[in-house]
Kinemage of the C-alpha trace (Angstrom):
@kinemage 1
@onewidth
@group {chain A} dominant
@subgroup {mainchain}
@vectorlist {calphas} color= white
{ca unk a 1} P -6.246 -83.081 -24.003
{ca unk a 2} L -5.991 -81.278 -27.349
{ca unk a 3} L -2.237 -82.919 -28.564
{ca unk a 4} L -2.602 -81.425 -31.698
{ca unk a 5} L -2.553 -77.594 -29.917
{ca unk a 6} L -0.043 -78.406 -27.943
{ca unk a 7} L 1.832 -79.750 -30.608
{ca unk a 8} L 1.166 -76.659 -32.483
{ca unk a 9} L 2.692 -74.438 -29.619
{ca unk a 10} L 5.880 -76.464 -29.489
{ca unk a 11} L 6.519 -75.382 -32.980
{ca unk a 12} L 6.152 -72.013 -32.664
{ca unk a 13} L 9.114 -69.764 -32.623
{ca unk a 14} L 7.914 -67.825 -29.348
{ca unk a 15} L 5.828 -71.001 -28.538
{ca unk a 16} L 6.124 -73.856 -25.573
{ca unk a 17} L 10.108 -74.448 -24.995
{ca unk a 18} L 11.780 -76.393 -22.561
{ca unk a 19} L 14.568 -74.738 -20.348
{ca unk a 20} L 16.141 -74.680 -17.770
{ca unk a 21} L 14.524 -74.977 -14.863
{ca unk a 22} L 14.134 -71.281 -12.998
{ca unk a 23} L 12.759 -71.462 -9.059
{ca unk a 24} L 13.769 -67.976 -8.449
{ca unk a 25} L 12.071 -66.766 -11.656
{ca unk a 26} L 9.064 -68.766 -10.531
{ca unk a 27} L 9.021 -66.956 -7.242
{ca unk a 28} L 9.272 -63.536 -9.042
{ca unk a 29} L 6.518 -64.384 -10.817
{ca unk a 30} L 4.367 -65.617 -8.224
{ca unk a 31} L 4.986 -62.166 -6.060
{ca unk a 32} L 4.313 -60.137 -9.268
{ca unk a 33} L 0.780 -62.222 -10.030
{ca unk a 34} L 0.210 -60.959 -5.696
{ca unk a 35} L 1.473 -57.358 -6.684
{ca unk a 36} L -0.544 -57.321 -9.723
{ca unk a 37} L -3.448 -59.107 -7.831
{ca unk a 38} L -3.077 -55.695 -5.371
{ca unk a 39} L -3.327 -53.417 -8.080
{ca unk a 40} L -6.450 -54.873 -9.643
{ca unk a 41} L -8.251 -54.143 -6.679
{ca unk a 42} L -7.032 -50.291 -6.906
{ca unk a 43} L -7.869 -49.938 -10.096
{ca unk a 44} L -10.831 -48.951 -12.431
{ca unk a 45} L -12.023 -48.662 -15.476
{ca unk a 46} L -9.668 -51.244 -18.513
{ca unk a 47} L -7.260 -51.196 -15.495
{ca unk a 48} L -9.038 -53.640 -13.071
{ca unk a 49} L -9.570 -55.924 -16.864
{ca unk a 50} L -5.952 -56.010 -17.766
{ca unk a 51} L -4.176 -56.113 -13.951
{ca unk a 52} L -7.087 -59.088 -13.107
{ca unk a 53} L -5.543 -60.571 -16.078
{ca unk a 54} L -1.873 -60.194 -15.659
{ca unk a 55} L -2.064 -61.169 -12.252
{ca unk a 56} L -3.827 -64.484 -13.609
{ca unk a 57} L -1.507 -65.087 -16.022
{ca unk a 58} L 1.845 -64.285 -13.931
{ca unk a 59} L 0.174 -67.050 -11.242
{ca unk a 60} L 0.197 -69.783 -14.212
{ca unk a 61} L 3.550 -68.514 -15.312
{ca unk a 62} L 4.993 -69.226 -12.038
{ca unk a 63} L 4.147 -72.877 -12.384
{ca unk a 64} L 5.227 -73.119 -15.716
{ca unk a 65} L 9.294 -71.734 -14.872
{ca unk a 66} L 9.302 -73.698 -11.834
{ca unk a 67} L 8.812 -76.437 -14.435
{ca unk a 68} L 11.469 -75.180 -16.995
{ca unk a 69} L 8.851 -74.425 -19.179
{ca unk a 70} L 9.183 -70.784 -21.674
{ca unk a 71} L 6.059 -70.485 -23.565
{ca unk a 72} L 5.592 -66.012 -25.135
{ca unk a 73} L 2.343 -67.122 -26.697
{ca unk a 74} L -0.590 -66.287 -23.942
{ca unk a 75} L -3.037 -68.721 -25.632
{ca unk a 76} L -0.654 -71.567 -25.891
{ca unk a 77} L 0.651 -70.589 -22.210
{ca unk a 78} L -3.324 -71.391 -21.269
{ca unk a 79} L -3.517 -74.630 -23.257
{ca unk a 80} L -0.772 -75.351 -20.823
{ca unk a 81} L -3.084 -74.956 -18.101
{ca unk a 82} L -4.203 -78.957 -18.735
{ca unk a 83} L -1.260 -80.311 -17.935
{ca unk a 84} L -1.528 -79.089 -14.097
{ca unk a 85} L -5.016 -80.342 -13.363
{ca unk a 86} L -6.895 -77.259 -13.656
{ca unk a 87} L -10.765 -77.687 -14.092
{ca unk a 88} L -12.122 -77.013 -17.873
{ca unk a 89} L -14.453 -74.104 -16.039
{ca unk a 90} L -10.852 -72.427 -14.985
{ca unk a 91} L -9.303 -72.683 -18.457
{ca unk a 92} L -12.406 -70.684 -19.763
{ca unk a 93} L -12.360 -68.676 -16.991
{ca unk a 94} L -8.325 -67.135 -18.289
{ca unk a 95} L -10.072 -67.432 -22.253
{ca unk a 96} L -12.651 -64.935 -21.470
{ca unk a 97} L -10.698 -63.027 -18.889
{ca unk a 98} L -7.783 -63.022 -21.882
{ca unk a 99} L -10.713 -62.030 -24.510
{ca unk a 100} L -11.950 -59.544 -22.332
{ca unk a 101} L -8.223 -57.700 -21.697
{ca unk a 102} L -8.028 -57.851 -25.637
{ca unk a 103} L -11.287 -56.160 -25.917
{ca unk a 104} L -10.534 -53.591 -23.150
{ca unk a 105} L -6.728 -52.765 -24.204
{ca unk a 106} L -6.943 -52.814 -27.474
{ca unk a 107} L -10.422 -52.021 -29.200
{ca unk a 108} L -11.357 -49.798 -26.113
{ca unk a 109} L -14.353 -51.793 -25.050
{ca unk a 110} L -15.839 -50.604 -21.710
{ca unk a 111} L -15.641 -53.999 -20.437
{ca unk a 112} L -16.572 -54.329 -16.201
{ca unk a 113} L -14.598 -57.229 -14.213
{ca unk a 114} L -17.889 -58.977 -12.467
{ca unk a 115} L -15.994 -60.834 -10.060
{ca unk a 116} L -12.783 -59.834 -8.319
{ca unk a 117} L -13.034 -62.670 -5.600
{ca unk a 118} L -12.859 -64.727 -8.637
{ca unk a 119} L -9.533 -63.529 -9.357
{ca unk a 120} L -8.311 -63.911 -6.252
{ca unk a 121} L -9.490 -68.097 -6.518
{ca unk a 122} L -7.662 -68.028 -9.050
{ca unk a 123} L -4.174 -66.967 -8.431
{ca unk a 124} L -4.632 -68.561 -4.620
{ca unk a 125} L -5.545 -71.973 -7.163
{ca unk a 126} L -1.852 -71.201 -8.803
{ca unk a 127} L 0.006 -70.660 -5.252
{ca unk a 128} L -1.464 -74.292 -4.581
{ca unk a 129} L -0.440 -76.152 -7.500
{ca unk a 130} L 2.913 -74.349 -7.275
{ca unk a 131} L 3.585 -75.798 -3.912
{ca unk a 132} L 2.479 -78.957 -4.855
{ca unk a 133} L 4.769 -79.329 -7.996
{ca unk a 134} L 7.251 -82.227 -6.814
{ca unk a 135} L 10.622 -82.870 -9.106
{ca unk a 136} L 8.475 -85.989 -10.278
{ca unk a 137} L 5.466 -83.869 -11.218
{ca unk a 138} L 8.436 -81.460 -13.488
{ca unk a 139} L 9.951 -84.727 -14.676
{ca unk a 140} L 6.575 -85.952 -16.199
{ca unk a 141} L 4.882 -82.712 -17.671
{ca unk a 142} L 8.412 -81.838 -19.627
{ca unk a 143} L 8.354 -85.703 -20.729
{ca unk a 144} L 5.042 -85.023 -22.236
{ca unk a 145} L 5.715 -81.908 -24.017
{ca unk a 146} L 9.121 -83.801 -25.857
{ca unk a 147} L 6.482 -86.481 -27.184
């Protein structure tokens, strides 16, 4: 794992914090990454870019407040993504889906999502690890990020 990024994000001021630990903001977030999810599949155009993204990123999000973990920076919120096991080939997967929403929202690139199911892996991958996450699992991953 890339310490020195992490360690980077912990000294940001909107960067990785530990807090409290929030299991009913973790379950907001998980039904707003499924809402979201919904929407992507309505929409067209930058829409389906940006809601396949937020939906992606509201999934990780969910695992991160379960663990007590605040983090307002996206890219240092997916350089969190190694601490919960997810493959290298998912972690790029949110980088270009990120780049691509950056593209689309804000330089007005006509950018087309190629694969919605992929999105849908995705957040299902989150709802997984989520119900996975034991006390010890929290205990360890906030240990790591005091280092």
């Amino acid at each position: 794992m890339q310490k020195d990024k992490l360690t980077w994000c912990c000294k940001q001021k909107k960067g990785i914090k530990l807090i409290d630990l929030k299991p009913h903001l973790s379950e907001s977030y998980i039904k707003e990454a499924d809402e979201t999810l919904e929407n992507m599949f309505l929409s067209k155009g930058k829409w389906k870019i940006i809601t396949a993204y937020y939906a992606c990123y509201n999934a990780i999000y969910a695992i991160l407040m379960k663990c007590g973990i605040q983090c307002e920076i996206h890219e240092c919120t997916i350089e969190l993504m190694k601490l919960f096991n997810f493959a290298s080939s998912e972690i790029e997967f949110m980088k270009k889906l990120k780049e691509d929403r950056i593209q689309t929202q804000y330089y007005l690139k006509n950018i087309e999502l190629k694969d919605e199911s992929a999105v849908k892996k995705f957040v299902l991958k989150c709802k997984t690890i989520l119900s996975t996450v034991t006390s010890n699992r929290i205990e360890e991953t906030r240990k790591t990020l005091q280092k």
